[in-house]
VEXVEX-348669 format. One record per residue: x, y, z of N, C-alpha, C, O in turn; residue number from 0; residue in three letters. Coordinates in steps of 0.2 Angstrom, whole numbers, plus 5000, padded with zeros to 4 digits. Example, Ala and Ser with C-alpha at 12.3 -4.5 7.8 and 13.67 -1.06 7.14 Angstrom:
ATOM  n.px  n.py  n.pz  ca.px  ca.py  ca.pz  c.px  c.py  c.pz  o.px  o.py  o.pz  lolum  kero
ATOM  5066  4972  5039   5062   4978   5039  5066  4984  5039  5071  4983  5042      0   ALA
ATOM  5064  4989  5035   5068   4995   5036  5064  5000  5039  5067  5006  5040      1   SER
***
This chain:
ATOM  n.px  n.py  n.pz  ca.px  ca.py  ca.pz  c.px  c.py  c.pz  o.px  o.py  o.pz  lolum  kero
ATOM  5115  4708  4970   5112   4715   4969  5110  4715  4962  5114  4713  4958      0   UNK
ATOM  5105  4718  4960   5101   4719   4953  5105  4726  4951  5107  4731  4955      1   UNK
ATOM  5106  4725  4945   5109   4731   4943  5105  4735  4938  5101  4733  4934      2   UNK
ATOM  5107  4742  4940   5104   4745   4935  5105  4745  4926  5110  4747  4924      3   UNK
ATOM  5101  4743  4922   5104   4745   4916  5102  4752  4914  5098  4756  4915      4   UNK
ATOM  5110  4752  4909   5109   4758   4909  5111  4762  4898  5117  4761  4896      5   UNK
ATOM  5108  4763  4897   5107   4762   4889  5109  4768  4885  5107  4774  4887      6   UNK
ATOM  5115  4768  4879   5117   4774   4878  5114  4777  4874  5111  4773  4870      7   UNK
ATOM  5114  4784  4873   5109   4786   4867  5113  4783  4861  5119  4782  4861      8   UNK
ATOM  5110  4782  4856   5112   4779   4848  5117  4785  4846  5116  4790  4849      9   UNK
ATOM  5120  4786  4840   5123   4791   4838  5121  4790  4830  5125  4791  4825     10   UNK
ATOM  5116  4787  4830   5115   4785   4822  5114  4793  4819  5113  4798  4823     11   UNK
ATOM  5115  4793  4813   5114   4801   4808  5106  4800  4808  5102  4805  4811     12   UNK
ATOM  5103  4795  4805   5096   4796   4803  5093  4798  4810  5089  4803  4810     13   UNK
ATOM  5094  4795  4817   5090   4798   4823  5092  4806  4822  5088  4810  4820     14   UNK
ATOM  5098  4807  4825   5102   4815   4825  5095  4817  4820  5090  4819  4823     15   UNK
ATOM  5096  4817  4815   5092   4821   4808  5086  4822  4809  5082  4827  4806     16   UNK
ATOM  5083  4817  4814   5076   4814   4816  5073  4820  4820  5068  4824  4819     17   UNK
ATOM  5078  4820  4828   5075   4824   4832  5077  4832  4831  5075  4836  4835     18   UNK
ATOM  5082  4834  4826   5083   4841   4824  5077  4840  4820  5072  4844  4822     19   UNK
ATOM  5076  4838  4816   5068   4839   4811  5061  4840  4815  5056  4843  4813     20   UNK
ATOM  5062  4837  4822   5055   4837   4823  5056  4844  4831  5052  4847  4833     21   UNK
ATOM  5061  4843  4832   5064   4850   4835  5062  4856  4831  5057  4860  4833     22   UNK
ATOM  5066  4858  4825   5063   4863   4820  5054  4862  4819  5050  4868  4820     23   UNK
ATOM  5052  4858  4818   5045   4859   4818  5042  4860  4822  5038  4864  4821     24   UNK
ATOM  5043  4858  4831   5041   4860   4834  5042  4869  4837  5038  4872  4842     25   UNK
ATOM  5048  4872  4833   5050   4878   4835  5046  4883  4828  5047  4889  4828     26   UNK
ATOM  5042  4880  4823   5042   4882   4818  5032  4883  4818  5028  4887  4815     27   UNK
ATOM  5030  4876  4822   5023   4878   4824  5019  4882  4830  5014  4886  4831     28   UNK
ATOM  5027  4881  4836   5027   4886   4841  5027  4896  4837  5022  4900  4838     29   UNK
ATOM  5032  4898  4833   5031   4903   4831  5025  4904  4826  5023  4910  4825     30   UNK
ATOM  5021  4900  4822   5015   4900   4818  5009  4902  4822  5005  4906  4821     31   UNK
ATOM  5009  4899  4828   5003   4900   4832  5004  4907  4835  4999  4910  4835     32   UNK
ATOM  5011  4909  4839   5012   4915   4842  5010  4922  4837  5007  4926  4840     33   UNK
ATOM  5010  4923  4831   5009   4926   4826  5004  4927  4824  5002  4933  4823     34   UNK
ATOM  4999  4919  4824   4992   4919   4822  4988  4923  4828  4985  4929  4829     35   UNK
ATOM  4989  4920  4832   4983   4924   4837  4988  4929  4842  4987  4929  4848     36   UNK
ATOM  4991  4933  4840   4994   4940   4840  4992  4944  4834  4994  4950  4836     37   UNK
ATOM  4991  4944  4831   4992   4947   4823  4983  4950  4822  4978  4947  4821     38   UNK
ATOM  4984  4957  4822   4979   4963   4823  4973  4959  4815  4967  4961  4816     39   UNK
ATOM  4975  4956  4811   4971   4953   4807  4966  4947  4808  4963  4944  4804     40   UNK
ATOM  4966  4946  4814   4964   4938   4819  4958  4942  4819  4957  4947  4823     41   UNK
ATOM  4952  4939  4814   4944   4941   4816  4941  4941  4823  4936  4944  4826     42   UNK
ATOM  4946  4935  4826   4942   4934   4834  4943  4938  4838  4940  4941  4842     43   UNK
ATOM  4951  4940  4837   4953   4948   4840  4948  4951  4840  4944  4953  4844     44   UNK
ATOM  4949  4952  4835   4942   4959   4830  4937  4961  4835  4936  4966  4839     45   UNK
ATOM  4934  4955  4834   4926   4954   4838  4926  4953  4844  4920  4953  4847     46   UNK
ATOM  4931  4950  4849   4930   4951   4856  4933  4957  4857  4930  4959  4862     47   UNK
ATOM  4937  4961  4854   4940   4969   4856  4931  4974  4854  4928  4978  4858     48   UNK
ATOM  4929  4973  4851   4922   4975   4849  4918  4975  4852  4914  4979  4853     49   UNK
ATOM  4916  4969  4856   4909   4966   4862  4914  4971  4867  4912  4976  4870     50   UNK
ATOM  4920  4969  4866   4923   4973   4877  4922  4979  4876  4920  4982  4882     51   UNK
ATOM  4921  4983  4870   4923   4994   4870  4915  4992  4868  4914  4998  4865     52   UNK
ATOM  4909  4989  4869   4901   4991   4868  4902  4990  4876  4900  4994  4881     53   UNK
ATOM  4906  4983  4877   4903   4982   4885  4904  4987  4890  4901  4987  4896     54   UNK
ATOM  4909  4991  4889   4912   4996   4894  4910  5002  4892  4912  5006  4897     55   UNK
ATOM  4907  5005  4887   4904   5009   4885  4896  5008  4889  4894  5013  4892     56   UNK
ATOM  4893  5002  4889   4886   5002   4893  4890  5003  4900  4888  5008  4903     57   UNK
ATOM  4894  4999  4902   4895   4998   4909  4896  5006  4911  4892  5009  4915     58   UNK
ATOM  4901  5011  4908   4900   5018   4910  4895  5022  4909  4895  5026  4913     59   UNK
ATOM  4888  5021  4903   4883   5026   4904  4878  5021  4909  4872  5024  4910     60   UNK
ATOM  4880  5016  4911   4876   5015   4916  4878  5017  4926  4875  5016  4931     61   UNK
ATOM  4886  5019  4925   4890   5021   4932  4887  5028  4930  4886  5031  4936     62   UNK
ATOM  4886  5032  4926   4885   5037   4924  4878  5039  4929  4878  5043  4933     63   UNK
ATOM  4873  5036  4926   4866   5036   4929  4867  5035  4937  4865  5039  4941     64   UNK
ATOM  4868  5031  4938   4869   5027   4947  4873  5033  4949  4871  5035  4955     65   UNK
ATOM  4878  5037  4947   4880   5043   4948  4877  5049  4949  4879  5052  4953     66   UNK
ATOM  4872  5051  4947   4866   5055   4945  4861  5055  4951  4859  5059  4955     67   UNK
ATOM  4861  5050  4950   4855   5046   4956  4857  5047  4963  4854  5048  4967     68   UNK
ATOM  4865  5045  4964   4866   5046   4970  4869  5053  4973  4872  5053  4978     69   UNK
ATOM  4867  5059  4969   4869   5065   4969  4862  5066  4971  4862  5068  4977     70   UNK
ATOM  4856  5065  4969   4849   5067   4969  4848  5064  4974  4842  5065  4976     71   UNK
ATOM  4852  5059  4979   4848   5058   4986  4849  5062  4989  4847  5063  4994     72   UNK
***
């Protein structure tokens, strides 16, 4: 019968130290990014929030008209 091996995790400090390090960095680039592109000072914010309020501003004065139009049949 082949046996399975089977391998214990190391308990060295320098690993330990290793994967809280790259733990924290990965919890520390996770909250950098949630901030950056939530954060009202985000130019792309800015300028896609600006094209949707022109876009939906034309899209109602053109429901407006089609409105109009369909009163005058």
């Amino acid at each position: 019968m082949l046996a399975i091996p089977f391998y214990d995790f190391p308990s060295s400090p320098l690993l330990i130290i290793g994967a809280l390090g790259i733990t924290i960095a990965l919890a520390v680039f996770f909250t950098a990014y949630q901030k950056y592109f939530n954060s009202p000072l985000n130019r792309e914010i800015q300028q896609k929030k600006k094209a949707l309020l022109k876009e939906k501003k034309e899209l109602n004065e053109r429901l407006e008209i089609i409105e109009k139009d369909l009163k005058n049949l």
